[in-house]
C-alpha positions in Angstrom: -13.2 36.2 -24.0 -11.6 39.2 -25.6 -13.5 42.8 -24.9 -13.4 43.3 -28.9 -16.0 40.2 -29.4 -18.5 41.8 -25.9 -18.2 45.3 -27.7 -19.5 44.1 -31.3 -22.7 42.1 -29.5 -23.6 45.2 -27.3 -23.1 47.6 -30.5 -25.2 45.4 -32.7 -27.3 44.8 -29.8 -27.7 48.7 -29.9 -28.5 48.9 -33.4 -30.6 46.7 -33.5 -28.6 44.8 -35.8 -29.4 41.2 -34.6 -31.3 38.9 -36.7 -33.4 35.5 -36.9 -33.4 32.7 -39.1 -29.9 33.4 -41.0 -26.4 33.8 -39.9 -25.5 36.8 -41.4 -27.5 39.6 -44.0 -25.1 41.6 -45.6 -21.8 43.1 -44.1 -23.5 44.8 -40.8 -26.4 42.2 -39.3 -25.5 39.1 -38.2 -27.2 36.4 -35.4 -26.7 36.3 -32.0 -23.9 33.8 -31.9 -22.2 35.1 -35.0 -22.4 38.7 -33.4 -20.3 37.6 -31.0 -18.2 35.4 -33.1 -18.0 36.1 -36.6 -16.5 33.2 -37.4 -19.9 31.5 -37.0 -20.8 33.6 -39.2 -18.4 33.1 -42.0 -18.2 29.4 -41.7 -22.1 29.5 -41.3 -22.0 26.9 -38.5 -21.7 26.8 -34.7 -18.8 24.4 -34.7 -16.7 27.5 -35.7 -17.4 29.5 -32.5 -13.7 29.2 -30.1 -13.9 27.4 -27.0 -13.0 30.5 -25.6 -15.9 32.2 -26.2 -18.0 29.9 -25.1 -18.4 25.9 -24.9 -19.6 23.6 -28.0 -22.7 23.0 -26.4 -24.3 26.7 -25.9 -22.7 27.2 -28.9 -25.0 24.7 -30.9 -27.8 26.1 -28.8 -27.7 29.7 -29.4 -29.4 29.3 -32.8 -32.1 28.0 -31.5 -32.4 30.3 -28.2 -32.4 33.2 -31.2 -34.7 31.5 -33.3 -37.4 29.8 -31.6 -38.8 32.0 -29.0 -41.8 34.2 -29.6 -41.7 37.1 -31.1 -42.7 39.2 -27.7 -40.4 37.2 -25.3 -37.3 37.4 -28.1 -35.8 41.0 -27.2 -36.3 40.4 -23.6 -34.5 36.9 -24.5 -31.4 38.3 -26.4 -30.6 41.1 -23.6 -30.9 38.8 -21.2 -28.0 36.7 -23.2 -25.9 39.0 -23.9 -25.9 39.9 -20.4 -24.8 36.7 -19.0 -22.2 36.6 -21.6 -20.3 39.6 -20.1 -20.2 37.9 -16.8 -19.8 34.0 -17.6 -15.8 34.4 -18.2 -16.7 33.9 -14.3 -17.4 29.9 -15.1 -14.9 27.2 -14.9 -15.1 24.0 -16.4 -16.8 22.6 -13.6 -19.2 25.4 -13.4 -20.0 25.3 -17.2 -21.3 21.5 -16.7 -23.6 22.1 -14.1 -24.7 24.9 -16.4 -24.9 22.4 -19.2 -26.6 19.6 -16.9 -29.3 22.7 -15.9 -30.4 23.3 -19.0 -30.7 19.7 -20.0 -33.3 19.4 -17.2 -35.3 21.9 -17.9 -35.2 21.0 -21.5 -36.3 17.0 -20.5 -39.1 18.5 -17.9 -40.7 20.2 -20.8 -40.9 17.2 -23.0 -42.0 15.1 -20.3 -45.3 18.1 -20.3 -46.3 17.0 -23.7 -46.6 13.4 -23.2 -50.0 12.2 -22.2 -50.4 10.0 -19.1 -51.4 7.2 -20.9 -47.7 7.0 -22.1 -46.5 5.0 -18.9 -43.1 3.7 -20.4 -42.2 7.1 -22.0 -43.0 8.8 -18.6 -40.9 6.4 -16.7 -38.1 6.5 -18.9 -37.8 10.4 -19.0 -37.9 10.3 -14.9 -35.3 8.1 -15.2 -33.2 10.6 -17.3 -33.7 13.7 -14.6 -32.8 11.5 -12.0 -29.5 10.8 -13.6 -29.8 14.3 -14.9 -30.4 15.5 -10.8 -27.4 13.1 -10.2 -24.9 15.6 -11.8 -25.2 12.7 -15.0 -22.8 10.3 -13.8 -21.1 8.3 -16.8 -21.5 5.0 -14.5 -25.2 5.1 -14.6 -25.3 5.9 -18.4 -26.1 2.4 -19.9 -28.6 1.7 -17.6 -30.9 5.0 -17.7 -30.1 4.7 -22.2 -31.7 1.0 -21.9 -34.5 1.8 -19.4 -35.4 5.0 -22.4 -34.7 2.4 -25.3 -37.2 0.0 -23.6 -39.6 2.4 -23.5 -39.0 4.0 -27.5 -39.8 0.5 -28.4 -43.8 0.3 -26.1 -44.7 4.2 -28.0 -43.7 6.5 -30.8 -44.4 9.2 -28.5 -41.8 12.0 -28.9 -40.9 12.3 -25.8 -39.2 8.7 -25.3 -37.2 9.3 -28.3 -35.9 12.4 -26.6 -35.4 10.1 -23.2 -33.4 7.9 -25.6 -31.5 10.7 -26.9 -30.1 12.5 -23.6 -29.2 9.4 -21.8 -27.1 8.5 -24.7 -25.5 11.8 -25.6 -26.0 14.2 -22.3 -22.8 13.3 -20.7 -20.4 14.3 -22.6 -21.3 14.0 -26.4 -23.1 17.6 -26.6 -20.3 18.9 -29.5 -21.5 15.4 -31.3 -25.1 16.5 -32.3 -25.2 20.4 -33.0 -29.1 21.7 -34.3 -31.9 19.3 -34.1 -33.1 21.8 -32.8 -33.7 23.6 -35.7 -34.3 20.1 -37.6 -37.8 19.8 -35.5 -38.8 23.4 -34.8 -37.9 25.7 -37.5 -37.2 22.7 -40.2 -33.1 22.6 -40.8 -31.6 19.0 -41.8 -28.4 19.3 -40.0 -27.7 17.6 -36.7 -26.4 18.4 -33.1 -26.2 19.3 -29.9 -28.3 17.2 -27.2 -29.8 20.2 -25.8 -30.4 21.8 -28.9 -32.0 18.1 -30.1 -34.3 18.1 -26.8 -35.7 22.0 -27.4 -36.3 21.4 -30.7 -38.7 18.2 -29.5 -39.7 19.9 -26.8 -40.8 22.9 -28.6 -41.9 20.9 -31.8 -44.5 18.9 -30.6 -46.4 21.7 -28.6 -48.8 23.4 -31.1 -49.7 27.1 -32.2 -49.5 29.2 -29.3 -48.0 26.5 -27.0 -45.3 26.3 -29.4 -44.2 30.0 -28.3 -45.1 29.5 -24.8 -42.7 26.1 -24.4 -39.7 27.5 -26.3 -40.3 30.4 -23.9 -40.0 28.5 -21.1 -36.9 26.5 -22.2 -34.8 29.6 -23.5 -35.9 30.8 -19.6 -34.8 28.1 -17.9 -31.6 27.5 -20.0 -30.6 31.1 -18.8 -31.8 30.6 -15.3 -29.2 27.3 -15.5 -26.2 29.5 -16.5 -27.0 32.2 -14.6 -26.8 30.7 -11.7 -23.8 29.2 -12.3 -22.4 32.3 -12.7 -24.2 33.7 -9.4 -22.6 30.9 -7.5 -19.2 31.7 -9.0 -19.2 35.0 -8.2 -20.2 34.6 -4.5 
């Protein structure tokens, strides 16, 4: 990624120039992804951020990393981001899937929080899903865990076993596909995207209030924690 694109985050970083809930105000503010690539901003969607900067996936997240958390963990959040993206040229292809399959787990653990135990199938079917997910999301086993979550969408309406439906059939491989239902569940945009941006947003959605804050939170933490330790592990 070219210095240029690092020195305009950590300026509007410093300025406190980055916003929420828009990709650009005016000439000068902009969101964390289109900070670092105005194109995002000019095209006013993540599919116009270069593979160079970063893959399609995170890309299609970022929105929702900026927008979602609470208000008190959001700084915290943002420096922590633009940190990691000085240091993740570090990743190969290779690294940037396990990165990817990291944050889908912790993204599918904190659905599977929200459904109550009476929700047998659902429960079942998102196991299912981080097994294959713990697996390193093997495209052999991908029918099988997408029928096992499909068998249980049709026993409950329960959230949570339309998001087990969801990342066996789009996790491996189809993230660019799906960009921002994220944004569609928690903060109300129609367009669609990204399977990791689709499970926060359900994740997130269907906690309440305070608990709404406290679960995007935890899965802009742990989506972090995924691709920093990708990085850690690259630089060793």
């Amino acid at each position: 990624m070219e210095q240029e694109r690092l020195n305009r985050l950590d300026t509007m970083m410093r300025e406190n120039r980055i916003i929420r809930m828009a990709w650009t105000d005016g000439e000068d503010r902009a969101c964390l992804l289109a900070a670092l690539s105005p194109e995002v901003g000019h095209a006013k969607g993540p599919s116009a951020c270069p593979a160079e900067v970063m893959p399609a996936w995170l890309a299609h997240l970022t929105p929702w990393l900026d927008d979602n958390p609470s208000d008190e963990a959001w700084p915290s959040i943002i420096q922590r981001y633009a940190g990691l993206a000085h240091r993740w040229s570090a990743l190969d292809a290779a690294g940037w899937e396990r990165a990817r399959i990291g944050a889908l787990i912790v993204i599918v653990r904190e659905a599977r929080a929200h459904v109550a135990p009476e929700h047998s199938k659902a429960i079942d079917a998102i196991d299912g899903v981080l097994a294959w997910l713990g697996r390193g999301a093997p495209e052999t086993d991908r029918s099988a865990v997408s029928d096992a979550a499909r068998a249980a969408r049709a026993e409950t309406a329960e959230f949570a076993a339309e998001a087990a439906t969801w990342a066996a059939a789009h996790a491996a491989g189809r993230a660019a596909e799906m960009a921002g239902v994220a944004a569609a569940h928690a903060a109300g945009a129609a367009h669609a995207a990204g399977a990791a941006a689709e499970m926060a947003g359900v994740a997130a959605a269907h906690a309440a209030g305070a608990a709404h804050d406290a679960a995007a939170d935890r899965i802009a933490a742990g989506v972090l924690d995924a691709i920093e330790q990708e990085i850690e592990a690259a630089d060793r």
